[in-house]
N, C-alpha and C positions, 0 to 999 in steps of 0.2 A: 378721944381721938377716934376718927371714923376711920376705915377702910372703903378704898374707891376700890373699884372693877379696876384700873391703873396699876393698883397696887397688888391686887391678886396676879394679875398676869405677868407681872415681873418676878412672883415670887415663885410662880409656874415656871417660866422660862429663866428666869436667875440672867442675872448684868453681865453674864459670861457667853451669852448665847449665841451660837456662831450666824443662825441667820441674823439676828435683832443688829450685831456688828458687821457685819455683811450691807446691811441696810443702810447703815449708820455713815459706812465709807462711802457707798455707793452715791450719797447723796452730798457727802464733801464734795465728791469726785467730779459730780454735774457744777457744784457751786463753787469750786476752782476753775473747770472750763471754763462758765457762764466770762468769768473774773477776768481771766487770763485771754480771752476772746476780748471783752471790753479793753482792756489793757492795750491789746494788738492795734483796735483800730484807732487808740489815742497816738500811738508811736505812729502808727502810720499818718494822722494827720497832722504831726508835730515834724515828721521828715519832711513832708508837704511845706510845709511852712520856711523849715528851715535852707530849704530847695530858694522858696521865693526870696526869701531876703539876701542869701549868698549872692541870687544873681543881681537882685537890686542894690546889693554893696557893688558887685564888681561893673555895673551900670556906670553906678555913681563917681568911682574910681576914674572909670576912662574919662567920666565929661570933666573930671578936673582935671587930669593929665593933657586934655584936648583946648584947655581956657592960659 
């Protein structure tokens, strides 16, 4: 079994270390925005959507009430 540079420096700074978790959040934190940003503009194009067909149902309603 070898030892990497990887493995010295974690055993320097140990799995407890307040920047390395620091880091660690920090980078969820971008890639839940990233997520929750993409999220946003699917709902928004899904309101979008749901906008157009409400009014193409209630279109369609009047020209049968009208026959």
């Amino acid at each position: 079994m070898t030892i990497t540079k990887e493995d010295v420096e974690r055993v320097i700074r140990g799995p407890a270390d307040l920047e390395e978790r620091i880091d660690q959040l920090t980078k969820q934190k971008k890639l839940l925005q990233y997520q929750c940003r993409k999220s946003g503009r699917k709902i928004a194009d899904l309101m979008k959507e749901i906008d157009r067909l409400s009014e193409e149902n209630d279109n369609l309603k009047t020209m049968m009430r009208a026959m």
